[in-house]
Gaussian input, Z-matrix of N, CA and C with variables (Angstrom, degrees):
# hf/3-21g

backbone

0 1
 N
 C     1     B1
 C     2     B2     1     A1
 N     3     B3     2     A2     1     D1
 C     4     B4     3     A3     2     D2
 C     5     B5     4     A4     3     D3
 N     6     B6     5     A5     4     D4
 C     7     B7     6     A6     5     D5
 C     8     B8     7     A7     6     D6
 N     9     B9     8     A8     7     D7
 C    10    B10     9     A9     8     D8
 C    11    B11    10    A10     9     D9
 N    12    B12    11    A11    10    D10
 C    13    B13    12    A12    11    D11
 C    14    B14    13    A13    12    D12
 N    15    B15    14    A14    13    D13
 C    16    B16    15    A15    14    D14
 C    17    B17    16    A16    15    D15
 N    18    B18    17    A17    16    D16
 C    19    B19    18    A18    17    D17
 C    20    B20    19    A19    18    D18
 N    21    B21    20    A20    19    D19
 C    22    B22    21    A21    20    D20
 C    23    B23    22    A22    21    D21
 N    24    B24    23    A23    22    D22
 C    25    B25    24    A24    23    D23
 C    26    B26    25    A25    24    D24
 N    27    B27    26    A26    25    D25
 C    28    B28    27    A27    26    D26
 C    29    B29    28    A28    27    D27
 N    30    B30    29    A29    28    D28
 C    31    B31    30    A30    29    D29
 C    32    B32    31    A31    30    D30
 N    33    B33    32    A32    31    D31
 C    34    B34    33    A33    32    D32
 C    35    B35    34    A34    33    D33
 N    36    B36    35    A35    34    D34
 C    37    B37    36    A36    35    D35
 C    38    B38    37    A37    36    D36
 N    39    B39    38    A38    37    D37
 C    40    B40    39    A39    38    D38
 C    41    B41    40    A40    39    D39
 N    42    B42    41    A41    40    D40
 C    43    B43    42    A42    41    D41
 C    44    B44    43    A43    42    D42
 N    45    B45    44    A44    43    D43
 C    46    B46    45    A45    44    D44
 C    47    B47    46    A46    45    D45
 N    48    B48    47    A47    46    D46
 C    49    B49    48    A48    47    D47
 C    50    B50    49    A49    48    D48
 N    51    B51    50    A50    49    D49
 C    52    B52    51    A51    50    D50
 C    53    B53    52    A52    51    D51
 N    54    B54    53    A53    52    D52
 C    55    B55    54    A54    53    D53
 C    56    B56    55    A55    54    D54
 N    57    B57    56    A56    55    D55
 C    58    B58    57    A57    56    D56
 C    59    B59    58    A58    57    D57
 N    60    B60    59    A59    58    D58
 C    61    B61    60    A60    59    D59
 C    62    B62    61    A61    60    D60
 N    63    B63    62    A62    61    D61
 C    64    B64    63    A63    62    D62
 C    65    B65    64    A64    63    D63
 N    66    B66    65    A65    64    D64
 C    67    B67    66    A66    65    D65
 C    68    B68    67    A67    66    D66
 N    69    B69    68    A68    67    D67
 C    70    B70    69    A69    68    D68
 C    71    B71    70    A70    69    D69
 N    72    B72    71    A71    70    D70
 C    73    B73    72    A72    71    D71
 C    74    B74    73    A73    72    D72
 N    75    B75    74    A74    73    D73
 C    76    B76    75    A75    74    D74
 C    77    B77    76    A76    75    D75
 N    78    B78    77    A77    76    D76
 C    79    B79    78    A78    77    D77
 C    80    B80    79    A79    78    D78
 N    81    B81    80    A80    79    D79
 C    82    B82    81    A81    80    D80
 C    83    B83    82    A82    81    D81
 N    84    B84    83    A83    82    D82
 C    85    B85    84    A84    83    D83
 C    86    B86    85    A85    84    D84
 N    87    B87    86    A86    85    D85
 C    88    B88    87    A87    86    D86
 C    89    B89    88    A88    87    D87
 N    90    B90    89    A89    88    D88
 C    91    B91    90    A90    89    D89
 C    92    B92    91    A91    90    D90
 N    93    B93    92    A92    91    D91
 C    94    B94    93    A93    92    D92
 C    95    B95    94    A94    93    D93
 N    96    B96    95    A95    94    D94
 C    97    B97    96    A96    95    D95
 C    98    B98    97    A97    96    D96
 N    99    B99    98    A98    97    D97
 C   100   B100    99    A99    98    D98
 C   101   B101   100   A100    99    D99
 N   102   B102   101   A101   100   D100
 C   103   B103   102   A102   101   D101
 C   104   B104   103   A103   102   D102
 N   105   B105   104   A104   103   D103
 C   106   B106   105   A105   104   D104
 C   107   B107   106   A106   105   D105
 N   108   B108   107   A107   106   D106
 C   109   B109   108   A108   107   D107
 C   110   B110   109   A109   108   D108
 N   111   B111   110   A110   109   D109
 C   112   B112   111   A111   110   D110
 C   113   B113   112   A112   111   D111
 N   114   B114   113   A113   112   D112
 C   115   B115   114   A114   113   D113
 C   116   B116   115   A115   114   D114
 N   117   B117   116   A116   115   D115
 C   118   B118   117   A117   116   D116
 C   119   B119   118   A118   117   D117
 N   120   B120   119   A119   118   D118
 C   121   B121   120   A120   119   D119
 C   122   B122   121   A121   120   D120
 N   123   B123   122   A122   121   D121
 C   124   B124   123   A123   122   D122
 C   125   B125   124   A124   123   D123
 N   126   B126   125   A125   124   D124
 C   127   B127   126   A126   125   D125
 C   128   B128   127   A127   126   D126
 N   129   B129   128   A128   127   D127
 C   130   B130   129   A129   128   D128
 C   131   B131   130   A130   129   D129
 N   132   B132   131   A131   130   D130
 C   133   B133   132   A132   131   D131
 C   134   B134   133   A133   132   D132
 N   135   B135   134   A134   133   D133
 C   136   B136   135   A135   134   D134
 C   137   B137   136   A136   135   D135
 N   138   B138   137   A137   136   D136
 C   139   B139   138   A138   137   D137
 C   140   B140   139   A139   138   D138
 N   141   B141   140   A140   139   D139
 C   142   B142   141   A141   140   D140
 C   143   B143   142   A142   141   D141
 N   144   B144   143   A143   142   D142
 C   145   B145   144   A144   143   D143
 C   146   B146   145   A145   144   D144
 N   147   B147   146   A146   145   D145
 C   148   B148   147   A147   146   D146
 C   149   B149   148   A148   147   D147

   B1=1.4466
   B2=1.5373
   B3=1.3651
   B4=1.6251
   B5=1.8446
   B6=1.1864
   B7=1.6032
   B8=1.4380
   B9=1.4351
   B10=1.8815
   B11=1.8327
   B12=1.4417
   B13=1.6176
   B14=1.1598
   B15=1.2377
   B16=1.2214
   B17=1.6568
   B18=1.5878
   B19=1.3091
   B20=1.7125
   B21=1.2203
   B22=1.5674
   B23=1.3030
   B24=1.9332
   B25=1.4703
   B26=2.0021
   B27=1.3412
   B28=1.6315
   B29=1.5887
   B30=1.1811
   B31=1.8073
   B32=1.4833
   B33=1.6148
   B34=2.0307
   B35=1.3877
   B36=1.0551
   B37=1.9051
   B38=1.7557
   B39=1.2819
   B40=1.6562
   B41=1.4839
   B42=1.2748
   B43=1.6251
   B44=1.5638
   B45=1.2796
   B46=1.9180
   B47=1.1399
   B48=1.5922
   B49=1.4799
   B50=1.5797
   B51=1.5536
   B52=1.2417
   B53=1.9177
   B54=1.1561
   B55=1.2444
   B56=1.5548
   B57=1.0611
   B58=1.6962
   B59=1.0558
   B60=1.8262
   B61=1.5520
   B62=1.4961
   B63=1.6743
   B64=1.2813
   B65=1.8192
   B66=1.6872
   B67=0.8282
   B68=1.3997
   B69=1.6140
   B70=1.4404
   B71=1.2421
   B72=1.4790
   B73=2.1438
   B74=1.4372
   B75=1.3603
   B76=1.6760
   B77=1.1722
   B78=1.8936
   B79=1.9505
   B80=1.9688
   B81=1.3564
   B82=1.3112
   B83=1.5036
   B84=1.2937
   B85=1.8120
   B86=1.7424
   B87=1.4081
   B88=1.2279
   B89=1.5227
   B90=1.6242
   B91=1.6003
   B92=1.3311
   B93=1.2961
   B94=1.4813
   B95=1.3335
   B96=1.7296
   B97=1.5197
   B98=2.0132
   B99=1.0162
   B100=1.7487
   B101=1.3010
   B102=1.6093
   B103=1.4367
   B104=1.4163
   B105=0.9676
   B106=1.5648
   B107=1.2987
   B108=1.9504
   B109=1.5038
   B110=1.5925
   B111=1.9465
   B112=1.5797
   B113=1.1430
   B114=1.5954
   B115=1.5539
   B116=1.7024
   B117=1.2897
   B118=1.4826
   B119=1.1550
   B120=1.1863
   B121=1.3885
   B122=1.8488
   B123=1.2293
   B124=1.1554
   B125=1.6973
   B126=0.7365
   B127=2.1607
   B128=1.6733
   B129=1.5793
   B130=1.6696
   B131=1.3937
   B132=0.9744
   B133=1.7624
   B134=1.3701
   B135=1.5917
   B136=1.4450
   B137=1.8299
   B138=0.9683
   B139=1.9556
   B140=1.7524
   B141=1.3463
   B142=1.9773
   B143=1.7015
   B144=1.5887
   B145=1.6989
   B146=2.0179
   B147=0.9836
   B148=1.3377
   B149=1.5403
   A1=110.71
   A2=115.63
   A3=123.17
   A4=107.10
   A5=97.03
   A6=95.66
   A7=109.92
   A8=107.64
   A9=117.34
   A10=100.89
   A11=98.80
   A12=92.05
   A13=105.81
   A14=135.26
   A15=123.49
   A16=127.95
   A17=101.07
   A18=117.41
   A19=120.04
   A20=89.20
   A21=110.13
   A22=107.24
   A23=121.02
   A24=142.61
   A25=100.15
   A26=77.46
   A27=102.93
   A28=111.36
   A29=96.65
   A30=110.58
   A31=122.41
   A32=92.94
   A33=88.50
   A34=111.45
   A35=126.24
   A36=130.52
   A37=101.24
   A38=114.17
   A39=101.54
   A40=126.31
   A41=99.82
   A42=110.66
   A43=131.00
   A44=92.15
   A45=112.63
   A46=102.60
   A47=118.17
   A48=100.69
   A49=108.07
   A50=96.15
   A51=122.32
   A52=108.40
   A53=113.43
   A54=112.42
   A55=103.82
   A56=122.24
   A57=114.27
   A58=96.80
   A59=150.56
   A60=115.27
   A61=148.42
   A62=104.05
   A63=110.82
   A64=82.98
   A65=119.98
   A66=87.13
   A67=167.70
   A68=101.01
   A69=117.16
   A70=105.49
   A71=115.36
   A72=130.09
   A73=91.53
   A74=132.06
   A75=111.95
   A76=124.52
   A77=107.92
   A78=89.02
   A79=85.00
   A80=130.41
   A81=111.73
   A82=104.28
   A83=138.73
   A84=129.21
   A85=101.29
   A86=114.49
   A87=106.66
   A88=111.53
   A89=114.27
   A90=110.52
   A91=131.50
   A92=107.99
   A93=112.31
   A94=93.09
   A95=138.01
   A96=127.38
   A97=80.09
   A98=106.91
   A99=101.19
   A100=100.60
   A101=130.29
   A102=124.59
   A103=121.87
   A104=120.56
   A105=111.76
   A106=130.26
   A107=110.68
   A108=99.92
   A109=109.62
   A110=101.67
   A111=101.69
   A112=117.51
   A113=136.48
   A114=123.18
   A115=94.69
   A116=138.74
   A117=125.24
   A118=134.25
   A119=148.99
   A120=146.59
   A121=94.77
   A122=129.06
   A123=119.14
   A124=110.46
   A125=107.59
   A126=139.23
   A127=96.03
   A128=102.56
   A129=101.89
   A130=132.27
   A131=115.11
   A132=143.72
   A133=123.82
   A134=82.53
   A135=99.73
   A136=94.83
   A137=116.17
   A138=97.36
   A139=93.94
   A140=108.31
   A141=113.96
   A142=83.46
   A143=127.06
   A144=110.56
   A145=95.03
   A146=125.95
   A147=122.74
   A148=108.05
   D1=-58.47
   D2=168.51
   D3=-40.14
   D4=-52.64
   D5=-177.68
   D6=-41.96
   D7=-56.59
   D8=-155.07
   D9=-64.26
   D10=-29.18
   D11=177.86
   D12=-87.11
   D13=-27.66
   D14=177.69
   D15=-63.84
   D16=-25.40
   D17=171.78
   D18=-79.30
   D19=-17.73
   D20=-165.59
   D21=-90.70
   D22=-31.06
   D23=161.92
   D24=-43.53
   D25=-66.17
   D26=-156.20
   D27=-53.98
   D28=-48.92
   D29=157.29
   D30=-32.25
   D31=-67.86
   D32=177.93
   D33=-86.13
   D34=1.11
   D35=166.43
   D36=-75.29
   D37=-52.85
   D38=173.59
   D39=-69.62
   D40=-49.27
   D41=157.03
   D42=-20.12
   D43=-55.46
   D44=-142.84
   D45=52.99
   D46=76.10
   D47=156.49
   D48=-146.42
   D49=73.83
   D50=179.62
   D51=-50.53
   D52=-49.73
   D53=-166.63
   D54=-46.85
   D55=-39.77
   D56=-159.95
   D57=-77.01
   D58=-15.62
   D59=137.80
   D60=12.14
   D61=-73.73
   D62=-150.05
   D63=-86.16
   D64=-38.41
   D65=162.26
   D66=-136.15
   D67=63.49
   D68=173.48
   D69=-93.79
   D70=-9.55
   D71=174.49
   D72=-75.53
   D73=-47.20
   D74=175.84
   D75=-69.31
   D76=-29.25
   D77=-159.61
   D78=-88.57
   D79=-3.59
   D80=174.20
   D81=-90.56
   D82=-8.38
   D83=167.59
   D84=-76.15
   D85=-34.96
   D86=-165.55
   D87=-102.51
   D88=6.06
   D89=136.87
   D90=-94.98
   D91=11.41
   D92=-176.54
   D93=-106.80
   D94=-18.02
   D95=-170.08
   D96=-85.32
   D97=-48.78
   D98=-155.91
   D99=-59.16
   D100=-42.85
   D101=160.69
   D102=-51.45
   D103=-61.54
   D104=179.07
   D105=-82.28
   D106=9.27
   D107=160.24
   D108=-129.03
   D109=37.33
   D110=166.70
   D111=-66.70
   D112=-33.96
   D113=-158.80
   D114=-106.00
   D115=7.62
   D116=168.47
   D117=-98.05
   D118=-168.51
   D119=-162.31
   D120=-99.49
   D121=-18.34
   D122=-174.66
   D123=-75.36
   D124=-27.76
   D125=-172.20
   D126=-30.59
   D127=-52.71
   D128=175.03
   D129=-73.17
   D130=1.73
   D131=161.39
   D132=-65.39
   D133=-60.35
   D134=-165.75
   D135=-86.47
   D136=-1.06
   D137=-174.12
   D138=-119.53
   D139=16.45
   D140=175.69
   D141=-90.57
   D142=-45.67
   D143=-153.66
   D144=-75.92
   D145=-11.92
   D146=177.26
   D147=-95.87

């Protein structure tokens, strides 16, 4: 796991392609909300904003 970010660091440091940061930081918060609010009552909330 450390590796893939580290490769994944190293990538947009040679690049310059800082922007895709912020967003690979959203689509990984907003697979971690859809994972951790599949089995609760909130789940139908959260799958109306998509």
């Amino acid at each position: 796991m450390f590796d893939l970010m580290k490769d994944l660091w190293l990538f947009l440091k040679e690049r310059k392609k800082f922007w895709l940061l912020p967003i690979i930081l959203v689509l990984l918060l907003l697979g971690a909300l859809i994972v951790l609010t599949q089995g609760s009552a909130i789940a139908p909330f959260i799958y109306t904003l998509f």
